[in-house]
Short mmCIF file of the C-alpha atoms (twelve columns), coordinates in Angstrom:
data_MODEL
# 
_entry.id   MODEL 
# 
loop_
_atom_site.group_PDB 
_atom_site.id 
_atom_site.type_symbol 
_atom_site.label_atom_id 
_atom_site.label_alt_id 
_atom_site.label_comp_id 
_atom_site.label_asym_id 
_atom_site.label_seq_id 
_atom_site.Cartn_x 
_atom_site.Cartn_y 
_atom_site.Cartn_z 
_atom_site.pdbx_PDB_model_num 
ATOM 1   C CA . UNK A 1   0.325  87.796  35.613 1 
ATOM 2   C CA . UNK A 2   0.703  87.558  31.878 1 
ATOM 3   C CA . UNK A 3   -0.113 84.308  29.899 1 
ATOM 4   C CA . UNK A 4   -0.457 82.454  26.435 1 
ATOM 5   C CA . UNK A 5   3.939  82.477  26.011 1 
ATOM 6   C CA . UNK A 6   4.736  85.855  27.470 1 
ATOM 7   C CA . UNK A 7   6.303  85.967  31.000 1 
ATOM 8   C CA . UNK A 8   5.995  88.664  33.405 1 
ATOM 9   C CA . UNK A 9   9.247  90.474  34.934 1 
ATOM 10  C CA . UNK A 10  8.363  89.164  38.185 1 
ATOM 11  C CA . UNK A 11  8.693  85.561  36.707 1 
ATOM 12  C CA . UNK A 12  12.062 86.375  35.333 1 
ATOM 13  C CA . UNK A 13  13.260 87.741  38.776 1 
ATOM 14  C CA . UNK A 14  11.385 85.296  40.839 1 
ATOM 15  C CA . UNK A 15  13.061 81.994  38.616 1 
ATOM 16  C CA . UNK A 16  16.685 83.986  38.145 1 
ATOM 17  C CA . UNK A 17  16.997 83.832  42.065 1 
ATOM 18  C CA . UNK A 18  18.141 80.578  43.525 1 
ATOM 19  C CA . UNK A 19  18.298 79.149  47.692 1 
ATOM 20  C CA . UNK A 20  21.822 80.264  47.496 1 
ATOM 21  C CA . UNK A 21  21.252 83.787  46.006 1 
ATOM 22  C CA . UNK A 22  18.815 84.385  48.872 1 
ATOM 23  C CA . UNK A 23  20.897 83.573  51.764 1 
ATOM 24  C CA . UNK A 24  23.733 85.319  50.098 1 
ATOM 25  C CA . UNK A 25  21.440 88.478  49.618 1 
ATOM 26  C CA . UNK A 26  19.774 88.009  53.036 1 
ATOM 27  C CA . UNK A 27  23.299 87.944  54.438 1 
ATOM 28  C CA . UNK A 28  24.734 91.118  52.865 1 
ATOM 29  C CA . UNK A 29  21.977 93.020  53.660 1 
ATOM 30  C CA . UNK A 30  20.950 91.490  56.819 1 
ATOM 31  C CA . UNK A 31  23.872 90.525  58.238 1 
ATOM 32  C CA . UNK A 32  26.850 93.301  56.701 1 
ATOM 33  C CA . UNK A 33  24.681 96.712  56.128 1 
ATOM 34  C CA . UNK A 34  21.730 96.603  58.026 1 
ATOM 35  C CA . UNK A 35  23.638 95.252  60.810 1 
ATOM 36  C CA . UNK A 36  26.466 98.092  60.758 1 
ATOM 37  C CA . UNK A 37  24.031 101.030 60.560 1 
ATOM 38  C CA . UNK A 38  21.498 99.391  63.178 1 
ATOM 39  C CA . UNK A 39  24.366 98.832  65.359 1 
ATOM 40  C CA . UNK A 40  25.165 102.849 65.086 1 
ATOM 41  C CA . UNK A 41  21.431 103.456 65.005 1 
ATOM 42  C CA . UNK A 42  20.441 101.684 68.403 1 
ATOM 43  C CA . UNK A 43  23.402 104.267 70.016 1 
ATOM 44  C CA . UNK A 44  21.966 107.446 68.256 1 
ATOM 45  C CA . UNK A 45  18.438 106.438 69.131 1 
ATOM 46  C CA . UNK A 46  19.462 105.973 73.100 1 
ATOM 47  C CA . UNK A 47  20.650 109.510 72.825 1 
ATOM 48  C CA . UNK A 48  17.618 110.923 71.308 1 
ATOM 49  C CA . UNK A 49  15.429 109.577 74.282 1 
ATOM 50  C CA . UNK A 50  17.699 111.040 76.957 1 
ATOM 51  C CA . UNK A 51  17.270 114.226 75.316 1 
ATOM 52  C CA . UNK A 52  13.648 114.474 74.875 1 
ATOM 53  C CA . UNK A 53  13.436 113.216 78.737 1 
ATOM 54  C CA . UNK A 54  16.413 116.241 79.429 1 
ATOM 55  C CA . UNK A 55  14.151 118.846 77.397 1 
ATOM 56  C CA . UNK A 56  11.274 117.881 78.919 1 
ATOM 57  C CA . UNK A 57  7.768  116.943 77.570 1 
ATOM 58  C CA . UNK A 58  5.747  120.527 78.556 1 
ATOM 59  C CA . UNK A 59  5.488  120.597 74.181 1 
ATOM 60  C CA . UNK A 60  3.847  118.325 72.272 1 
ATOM 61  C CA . UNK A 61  6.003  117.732 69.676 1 
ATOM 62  C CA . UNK A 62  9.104  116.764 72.118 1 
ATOM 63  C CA . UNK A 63  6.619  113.921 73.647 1 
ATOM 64  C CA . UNK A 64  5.776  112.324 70.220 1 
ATOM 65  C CA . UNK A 65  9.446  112.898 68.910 1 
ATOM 66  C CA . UNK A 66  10.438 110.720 72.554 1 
ATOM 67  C CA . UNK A 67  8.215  107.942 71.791 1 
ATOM 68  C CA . UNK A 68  9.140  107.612 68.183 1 
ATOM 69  C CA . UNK A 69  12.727 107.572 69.099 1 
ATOM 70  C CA . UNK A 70  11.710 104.827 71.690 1 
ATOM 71  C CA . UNK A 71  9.839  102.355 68.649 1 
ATOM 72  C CA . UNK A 72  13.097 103.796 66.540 1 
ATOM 73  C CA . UNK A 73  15.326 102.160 69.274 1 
ATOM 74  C CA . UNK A 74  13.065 98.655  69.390 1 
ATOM 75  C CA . UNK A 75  12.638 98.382  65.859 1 
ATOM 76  C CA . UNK A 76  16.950 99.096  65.300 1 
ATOM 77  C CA . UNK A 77  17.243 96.412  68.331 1 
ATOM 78  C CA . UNK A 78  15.268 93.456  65.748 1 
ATOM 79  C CA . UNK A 79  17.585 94.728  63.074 1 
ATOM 80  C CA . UNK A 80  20.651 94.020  64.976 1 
ATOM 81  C CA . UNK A 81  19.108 90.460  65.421 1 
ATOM 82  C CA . UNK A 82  18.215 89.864  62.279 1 
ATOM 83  C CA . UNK A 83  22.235 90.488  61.256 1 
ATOM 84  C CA . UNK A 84  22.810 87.579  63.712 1 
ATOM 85  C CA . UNK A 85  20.128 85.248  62.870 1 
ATOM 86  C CA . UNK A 86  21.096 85.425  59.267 1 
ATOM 87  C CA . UNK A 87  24.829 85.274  59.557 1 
ATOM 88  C CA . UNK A 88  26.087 81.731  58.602 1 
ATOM 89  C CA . UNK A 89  28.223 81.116  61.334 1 
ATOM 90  C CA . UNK A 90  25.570 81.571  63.700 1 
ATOM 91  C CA . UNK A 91  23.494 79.380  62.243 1 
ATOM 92  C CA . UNK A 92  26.377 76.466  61.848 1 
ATOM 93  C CA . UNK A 93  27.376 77.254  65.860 1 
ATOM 94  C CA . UNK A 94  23.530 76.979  66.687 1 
ATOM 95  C CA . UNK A 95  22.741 73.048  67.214 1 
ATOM 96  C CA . UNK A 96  19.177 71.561  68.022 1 
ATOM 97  C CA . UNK A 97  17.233 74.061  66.382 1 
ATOM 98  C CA . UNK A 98  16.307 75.419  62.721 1 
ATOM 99  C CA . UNK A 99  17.420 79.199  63.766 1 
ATOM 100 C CA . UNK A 100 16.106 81.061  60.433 1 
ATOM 101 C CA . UNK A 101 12.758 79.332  60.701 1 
ATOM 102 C CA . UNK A 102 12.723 79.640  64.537 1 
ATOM 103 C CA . UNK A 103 13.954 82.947  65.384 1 
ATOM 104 C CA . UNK A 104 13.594 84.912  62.425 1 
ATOM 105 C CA . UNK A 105 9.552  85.118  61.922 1 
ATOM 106 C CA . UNK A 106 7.914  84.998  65.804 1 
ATOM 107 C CA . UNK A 107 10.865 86.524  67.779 1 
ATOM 108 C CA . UNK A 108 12.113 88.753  65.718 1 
ATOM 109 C CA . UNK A 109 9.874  89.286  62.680 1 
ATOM 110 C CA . UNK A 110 6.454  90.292  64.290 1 
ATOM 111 C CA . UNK A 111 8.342  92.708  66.944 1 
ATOM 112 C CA . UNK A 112 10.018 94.502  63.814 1 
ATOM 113 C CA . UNK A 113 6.612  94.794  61.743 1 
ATOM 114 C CA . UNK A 114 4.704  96.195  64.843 1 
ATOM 115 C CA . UNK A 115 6.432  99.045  65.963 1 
ATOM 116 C CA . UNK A 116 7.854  99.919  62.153 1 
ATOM 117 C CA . UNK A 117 3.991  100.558 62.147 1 
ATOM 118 C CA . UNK A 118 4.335  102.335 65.581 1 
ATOM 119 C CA . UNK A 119 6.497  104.464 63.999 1 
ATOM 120 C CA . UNK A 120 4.469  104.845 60.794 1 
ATOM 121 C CA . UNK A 121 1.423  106.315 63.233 1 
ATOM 122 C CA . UNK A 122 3.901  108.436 65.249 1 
ATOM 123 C CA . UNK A 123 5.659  110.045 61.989 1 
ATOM 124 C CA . UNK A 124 1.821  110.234 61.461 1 
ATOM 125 C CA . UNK A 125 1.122  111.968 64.265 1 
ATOM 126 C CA . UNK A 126 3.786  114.732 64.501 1 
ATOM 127 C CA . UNK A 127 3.274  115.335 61.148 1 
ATOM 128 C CA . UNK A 128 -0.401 116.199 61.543 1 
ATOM 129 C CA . UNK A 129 0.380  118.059 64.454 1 
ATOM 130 C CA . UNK A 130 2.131  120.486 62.843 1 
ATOM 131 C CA . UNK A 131 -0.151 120.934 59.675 1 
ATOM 132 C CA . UNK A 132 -2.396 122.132 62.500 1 
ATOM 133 C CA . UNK A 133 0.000  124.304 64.289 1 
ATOM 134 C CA . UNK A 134 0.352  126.127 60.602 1 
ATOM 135 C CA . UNK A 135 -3.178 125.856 59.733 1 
ATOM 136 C CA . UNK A 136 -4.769 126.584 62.729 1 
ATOM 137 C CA . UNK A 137 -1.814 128.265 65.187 1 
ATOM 138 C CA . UNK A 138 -4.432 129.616 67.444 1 
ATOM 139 C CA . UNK A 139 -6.339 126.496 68.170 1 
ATOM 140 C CA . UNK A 140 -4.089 123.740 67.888 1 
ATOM 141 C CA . UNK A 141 -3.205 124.108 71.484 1 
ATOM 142 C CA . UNK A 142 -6.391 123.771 72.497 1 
ATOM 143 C CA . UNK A 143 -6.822 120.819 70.550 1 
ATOM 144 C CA . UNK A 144 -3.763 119.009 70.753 1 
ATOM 145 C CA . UNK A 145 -2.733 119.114 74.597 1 
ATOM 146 C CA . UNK A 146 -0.078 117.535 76.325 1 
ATOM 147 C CA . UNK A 147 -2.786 114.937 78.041 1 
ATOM 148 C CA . UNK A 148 -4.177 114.128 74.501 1 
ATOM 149 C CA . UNK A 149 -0.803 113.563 73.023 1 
ATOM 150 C CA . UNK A 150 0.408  111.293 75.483 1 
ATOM 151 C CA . UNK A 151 -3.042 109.111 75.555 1 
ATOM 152 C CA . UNK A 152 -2.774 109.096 71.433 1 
ATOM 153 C CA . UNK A 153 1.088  107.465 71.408 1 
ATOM 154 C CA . UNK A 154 0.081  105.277 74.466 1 
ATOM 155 C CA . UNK A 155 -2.828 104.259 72.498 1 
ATOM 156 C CA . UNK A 156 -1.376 103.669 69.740 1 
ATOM 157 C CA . UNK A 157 1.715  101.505 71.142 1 
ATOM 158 C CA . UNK A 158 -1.442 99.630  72.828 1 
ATOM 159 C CA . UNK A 159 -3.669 98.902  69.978 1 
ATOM 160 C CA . UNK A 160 -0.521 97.818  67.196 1 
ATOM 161 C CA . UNK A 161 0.892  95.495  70.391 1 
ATOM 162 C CA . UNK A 162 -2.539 94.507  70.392 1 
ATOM 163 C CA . UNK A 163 -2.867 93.704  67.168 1 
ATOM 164 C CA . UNK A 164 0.315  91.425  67.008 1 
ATOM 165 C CA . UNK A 165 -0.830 89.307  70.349 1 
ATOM 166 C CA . UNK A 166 -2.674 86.989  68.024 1 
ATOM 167 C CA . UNK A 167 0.064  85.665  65.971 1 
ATOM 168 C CA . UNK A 168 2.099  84.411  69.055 1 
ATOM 169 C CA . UNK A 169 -1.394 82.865  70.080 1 
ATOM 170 C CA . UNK A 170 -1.462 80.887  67.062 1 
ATOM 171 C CA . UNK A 171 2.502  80.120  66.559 1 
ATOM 172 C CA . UNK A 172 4.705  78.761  69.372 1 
ATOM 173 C CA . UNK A 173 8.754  77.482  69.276 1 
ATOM 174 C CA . UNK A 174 8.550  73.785  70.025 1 
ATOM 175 C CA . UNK A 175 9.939  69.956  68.687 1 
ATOM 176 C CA . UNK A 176 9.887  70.121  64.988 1 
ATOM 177 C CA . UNK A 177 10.956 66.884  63.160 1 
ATOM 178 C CA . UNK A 178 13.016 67.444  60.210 1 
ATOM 179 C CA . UNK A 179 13.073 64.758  57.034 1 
ATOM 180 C CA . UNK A 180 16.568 65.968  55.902 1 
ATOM 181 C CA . UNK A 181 18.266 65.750  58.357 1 
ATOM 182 C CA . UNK A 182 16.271 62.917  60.676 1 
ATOM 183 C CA . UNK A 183 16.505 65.049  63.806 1 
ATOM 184 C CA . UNK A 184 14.384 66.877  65.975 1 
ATOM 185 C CA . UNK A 185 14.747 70.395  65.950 1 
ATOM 186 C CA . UNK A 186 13.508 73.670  67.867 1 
ATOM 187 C CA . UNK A 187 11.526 75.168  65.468 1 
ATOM 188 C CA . UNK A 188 8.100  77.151  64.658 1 
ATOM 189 C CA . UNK A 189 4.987  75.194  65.582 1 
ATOM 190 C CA . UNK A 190 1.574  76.092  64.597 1 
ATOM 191 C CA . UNK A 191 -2.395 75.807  66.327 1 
ATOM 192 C CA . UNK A 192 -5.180 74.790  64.160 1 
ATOM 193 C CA . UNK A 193 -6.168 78.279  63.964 1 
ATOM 194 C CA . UNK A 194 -2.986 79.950  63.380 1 
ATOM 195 C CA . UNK A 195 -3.275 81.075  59.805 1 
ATOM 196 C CA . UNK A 196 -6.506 82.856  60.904 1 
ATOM 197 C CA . UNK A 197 -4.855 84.582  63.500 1 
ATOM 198 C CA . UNK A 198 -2.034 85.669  61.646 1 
ATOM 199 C CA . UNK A 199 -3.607 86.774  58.395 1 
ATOM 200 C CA . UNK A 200 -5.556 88.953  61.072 1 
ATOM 201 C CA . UNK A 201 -2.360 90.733  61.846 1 
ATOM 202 C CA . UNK A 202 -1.015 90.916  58.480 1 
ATOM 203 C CA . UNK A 203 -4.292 92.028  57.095 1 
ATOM 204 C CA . UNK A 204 -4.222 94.867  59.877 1 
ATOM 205 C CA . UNK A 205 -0.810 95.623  60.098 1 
ATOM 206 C CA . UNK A 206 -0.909 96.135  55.775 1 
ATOM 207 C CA . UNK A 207 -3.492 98.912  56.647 1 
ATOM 208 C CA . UNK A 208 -2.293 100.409 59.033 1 
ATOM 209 C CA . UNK A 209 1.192  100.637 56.964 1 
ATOM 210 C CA . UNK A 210 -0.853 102.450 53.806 1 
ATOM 211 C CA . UNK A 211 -2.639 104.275 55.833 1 
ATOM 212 C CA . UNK A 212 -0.054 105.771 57.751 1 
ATOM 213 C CA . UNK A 213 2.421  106.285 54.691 1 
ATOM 214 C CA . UNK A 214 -0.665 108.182 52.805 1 
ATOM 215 C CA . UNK A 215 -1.582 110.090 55.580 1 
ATOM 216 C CA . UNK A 216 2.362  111.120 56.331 1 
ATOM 217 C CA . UNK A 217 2.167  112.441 52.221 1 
ATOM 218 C CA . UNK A 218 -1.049 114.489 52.683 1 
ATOM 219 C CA . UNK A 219 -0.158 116.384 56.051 1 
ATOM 220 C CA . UNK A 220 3.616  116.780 54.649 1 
ATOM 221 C CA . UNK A 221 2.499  117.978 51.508 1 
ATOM 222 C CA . UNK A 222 -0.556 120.207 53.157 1 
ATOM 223 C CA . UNK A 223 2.114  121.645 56.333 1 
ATOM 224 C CA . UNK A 224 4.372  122.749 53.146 1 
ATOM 225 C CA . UNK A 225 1.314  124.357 51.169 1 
ATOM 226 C CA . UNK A 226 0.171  126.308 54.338 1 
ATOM 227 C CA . UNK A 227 3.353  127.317 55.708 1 
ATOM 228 C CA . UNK A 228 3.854  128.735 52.127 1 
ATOM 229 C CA . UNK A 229 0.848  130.319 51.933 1 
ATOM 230 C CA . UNK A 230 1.085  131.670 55.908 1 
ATOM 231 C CA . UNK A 231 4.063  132.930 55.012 1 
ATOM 232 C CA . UNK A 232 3.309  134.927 51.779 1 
ATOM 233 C CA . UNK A 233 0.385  136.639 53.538 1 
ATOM 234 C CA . UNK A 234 2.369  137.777 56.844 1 
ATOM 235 C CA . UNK A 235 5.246  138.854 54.284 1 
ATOM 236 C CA . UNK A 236 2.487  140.887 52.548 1 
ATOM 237 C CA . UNK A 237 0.507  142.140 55.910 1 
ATOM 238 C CA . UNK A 238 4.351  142.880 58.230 1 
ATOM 239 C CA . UNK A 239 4.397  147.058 56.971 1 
ATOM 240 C CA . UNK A 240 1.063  146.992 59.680 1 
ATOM 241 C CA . UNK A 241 3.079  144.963 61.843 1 
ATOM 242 C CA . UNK A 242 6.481  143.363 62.566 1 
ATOM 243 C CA . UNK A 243 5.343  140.526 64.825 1 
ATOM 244 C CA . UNK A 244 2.827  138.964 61.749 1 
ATOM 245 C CA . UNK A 245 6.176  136.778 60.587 1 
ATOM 246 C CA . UNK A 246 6.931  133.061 61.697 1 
ATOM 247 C CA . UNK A 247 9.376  133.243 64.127 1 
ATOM 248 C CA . UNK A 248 12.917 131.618 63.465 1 
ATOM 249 C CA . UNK A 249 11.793 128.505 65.445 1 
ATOM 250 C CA . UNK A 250 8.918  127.850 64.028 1 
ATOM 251 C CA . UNK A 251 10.494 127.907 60.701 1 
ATOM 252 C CA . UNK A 252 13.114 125.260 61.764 1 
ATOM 253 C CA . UNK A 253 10.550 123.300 63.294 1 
ATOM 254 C CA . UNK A 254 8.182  123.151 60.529 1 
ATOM 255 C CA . UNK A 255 11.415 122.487 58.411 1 
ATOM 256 C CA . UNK A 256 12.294 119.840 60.630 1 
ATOM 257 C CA . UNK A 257 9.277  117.883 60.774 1 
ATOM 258 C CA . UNK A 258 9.396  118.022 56.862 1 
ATOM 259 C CA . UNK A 259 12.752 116.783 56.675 1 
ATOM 260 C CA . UNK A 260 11.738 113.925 58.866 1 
ATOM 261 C CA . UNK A 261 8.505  113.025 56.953 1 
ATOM 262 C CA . UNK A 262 10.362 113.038 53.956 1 
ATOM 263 C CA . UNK A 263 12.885 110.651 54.835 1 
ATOM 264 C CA . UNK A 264 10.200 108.456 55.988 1 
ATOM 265 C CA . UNK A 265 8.129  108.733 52.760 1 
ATOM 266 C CA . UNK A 266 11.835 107.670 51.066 1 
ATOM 267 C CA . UNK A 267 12.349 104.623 52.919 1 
ATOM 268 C CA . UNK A 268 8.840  103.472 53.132 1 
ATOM 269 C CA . UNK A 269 7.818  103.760 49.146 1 
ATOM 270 C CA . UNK A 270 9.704  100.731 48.369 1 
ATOM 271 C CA . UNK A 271 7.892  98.795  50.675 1 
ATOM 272 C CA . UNK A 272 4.636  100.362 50.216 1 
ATOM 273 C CA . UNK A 273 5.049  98.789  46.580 1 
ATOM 274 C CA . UNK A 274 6.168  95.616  47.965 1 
ATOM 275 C CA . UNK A 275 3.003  95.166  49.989 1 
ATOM 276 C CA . UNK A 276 1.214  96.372  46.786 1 
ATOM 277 C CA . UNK A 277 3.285  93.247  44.792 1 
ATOM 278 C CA . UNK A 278 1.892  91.090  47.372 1 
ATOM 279 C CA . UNK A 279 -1.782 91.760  46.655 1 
ATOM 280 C CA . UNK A 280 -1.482 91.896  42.738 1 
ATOM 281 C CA . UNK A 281 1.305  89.277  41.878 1 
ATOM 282 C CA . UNK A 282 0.282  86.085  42.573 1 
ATOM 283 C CA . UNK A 283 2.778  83.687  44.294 1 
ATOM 284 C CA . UNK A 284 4.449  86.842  45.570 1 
ATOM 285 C CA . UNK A 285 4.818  85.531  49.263 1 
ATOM 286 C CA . UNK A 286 6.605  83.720  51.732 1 
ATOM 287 C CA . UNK A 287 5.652  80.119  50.286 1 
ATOM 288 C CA . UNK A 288 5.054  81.467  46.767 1 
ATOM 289 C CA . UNK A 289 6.710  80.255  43.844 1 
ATOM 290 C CA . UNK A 290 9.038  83.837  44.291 1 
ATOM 291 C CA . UNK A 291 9.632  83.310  47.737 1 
ATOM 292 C CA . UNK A 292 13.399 83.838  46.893 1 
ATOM 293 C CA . UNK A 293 12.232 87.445  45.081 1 
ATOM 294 C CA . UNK A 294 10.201 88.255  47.951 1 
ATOM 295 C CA . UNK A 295 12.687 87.521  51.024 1 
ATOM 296 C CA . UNK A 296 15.294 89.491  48.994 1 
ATOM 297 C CA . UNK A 297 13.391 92.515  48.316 1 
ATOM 298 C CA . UNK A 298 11.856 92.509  51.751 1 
ATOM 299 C CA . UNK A 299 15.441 92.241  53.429 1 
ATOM 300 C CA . UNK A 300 16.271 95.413  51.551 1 
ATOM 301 C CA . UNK A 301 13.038 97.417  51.943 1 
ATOM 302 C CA . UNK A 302 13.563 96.501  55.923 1 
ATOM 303 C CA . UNK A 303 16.990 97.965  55.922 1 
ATOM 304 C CA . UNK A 304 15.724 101.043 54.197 1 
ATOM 305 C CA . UNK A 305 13.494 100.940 57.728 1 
ATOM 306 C CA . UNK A 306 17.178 100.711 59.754 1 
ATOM 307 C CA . UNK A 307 18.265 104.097 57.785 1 
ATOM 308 C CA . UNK A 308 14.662 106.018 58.498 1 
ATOM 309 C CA . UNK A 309 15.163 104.969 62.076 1 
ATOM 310 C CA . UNK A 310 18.848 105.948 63.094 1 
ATOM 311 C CA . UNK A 311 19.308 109.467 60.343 1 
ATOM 312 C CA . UNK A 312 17.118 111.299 62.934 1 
ATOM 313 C CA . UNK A 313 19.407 112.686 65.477 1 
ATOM 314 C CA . UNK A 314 21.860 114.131 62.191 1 
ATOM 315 C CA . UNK A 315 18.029 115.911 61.836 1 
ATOM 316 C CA . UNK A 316 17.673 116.890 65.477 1 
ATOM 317 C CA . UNK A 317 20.826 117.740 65.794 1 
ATOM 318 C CA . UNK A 318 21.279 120.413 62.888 1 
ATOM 319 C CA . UNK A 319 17.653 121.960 63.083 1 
ATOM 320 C CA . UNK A 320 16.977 122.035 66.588 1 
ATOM 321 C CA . UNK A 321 19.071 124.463 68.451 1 
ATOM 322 C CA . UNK A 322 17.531 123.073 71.636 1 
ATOM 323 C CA . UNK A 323 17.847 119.643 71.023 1 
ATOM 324 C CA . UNK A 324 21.895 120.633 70.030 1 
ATOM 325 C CA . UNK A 325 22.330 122.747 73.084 1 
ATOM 326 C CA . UNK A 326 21.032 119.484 75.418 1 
ATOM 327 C CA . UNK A 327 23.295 116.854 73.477 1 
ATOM 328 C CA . UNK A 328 26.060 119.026 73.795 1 
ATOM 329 C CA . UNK A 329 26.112 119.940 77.414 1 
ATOM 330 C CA . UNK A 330 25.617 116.103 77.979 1 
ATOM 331 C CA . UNK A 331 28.356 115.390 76.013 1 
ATOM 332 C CA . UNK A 332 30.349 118.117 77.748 1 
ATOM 333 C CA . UNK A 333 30.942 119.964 74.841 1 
ATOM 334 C CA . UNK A 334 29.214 123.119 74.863 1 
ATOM 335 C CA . UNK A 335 31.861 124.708 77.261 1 
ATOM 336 C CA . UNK A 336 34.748 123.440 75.397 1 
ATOM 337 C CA . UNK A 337 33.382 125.394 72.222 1 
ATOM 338 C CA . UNK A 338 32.649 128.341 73.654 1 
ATOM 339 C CA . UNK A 339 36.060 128.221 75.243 1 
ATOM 340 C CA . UNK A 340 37.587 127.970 72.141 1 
ATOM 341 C CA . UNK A 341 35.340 130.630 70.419 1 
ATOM 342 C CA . UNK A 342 36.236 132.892 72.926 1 
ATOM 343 C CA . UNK A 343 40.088 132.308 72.626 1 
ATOM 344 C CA . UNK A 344 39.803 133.102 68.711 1 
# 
């Protein structure tokens, strides 16, 4: 923070924002956009699972691809009611109970941060996966089996549940008395310990969030470097052979899982430097004095999370000619085309 007369651009945001700007904010982007595409996104999602379970899981990449579409589908599900929770006449119909306060941070809230970071690790995951199967084509299967894939994404739904189980230890919905109004509400109670508890699942689930966007950046950025550099030396080496090239598949694939890391760098950078704001900026927080700043930008870098989470099947759906064929005999539409591509 700057001092002696100068004022930082945080202060100028943080004091420009009133109560009223928030919940009109929170409400656009909550309630309007997030809500729409989340709505869309929880549809698209259920497809993607029934899929990857019509494909089957004998590949590696179709296993972790399932399970991220699964956290995809919970994390789209909070969004949806977070555009409820925050929509004023929900909140005016609700009586007995302060629903923001309520519903919003222990129902809601903690579900959404823990498997964003689910998917975060997963994106992780399949992105390392095929760095290797570039780097390393003749060992990755050896390394990266069906067995250990499935015992990585249970472990890691495990361990970020896990993680989570101590804020709803600490916080509980109970009788909360409220001085405004003179009424006893349903609201968020806390144990002695609570703040202990929970800034052990913040402090774990920040990590894991930099850790996992950082980590998505060096295996995208490394997969690109050796599939470039695979690539030049089979074009170079193919007048001994013409088997040395990448197949078309693997091109698409590789291709695909850069698309998808991409799109998940995109979305998370915002709130990678929101989480960086909270560390550096004092009063940059829930209770700070730019708790109006902060609940804004956070409802917008969270619906950047509701367009990383439903864009995938577009992905699928265009680079995978497998996943296509699947959606489109399930749809009942792979007949009609070639029908028609066979009258013309």
């Amino acid at each position: 923070m700057l001092s002696d007369g100068n004022v930082s651009v945080a202060e100028i945001l943080g004091d420009m924002l009133t109560d009223n700007d928030t919940q009109i904010c929170t409400f656009v982007v909550y309630g309007i956009l997030s809500g729409i595409v989340s709505l869309f996104g929880v549809f698209f999602n259920v497809i993607n699972v029934s899929v990857f379970f019509k494909m089957g899981f004998f590949e590696t990449t179709n296993i972790t691809l399932c399970s991220l579409a699964v956290a995809d589908l919970i994390i789209l599900l909070m969004l949806v009611a977070f555009s409820v929770i925050y929509n004023p006449a929900f909140i005016e119909a609700v009586h007995g109970m302060q629903v923001v306060q309520a519903l919003d941070y222990l129902p809601v809230g903690w579900p959404f941060v823990c498997f964003s970071r689910i998917s975060g690790c997963l994106t992780t995951y399949v992105a390392l996966e095929r760095f290797l199967c570039v780097a390393l084509p003749l060992k990755v299967k050896t390394i990266l089996t069906p067995g250990r894939t499935v015992a990585v994404n249970v472990s890691v739904y495990l361990v970020m549940i896990g993680s989570t189980l101590p804020v709803f230890v600490g916080f509980q919905l109970g009788p909360v008395y409220n001085e405004d109004l003179n009424l006893t509400l349903v609201g968020l109670l806390a144990w002695p310990e609570s703040h202990e508890l929970e800034n052990f699942s913040l402090s774990f689930n920040v990590f894991v969030q930099l850790a996992s966007f950082f980590l998505v950046v060096v295996f995208t950025v490394g997969l690109i470097q050796s599939f470039v550099r695979k690539s030049e030396w089979r074009k170079a080496s193919s007048s001994a052979s013409n088997n040395t090239s990448f197949s078309s598949r693997d091109k698409k694939l590789v291709k695909m899982i850069t698309l998808i890391a991409v799109i998940f760098i995109a979305c998370a950078f915002p709130g990678v430097l929101g989480i960086l704001a909270m560390l550096f900026v004092d009063d940059y927080n829930i209770t700070g004095r730019f708790k109006n700043l902060f609940v804004s930008t956070f409802s917008v870098f969270f619906a950047l999370g509701s367009i990383n989470s439903t864009v995938t099947i577009f992905v699928y759906f265009h680079m995978s000619s497998k996943f296509k064929e699947v959606l489109l005999d399930m749809l009942q539409m792979r007949k009609f085309i070639l029908k028609e591509k066979r009258r013309i």
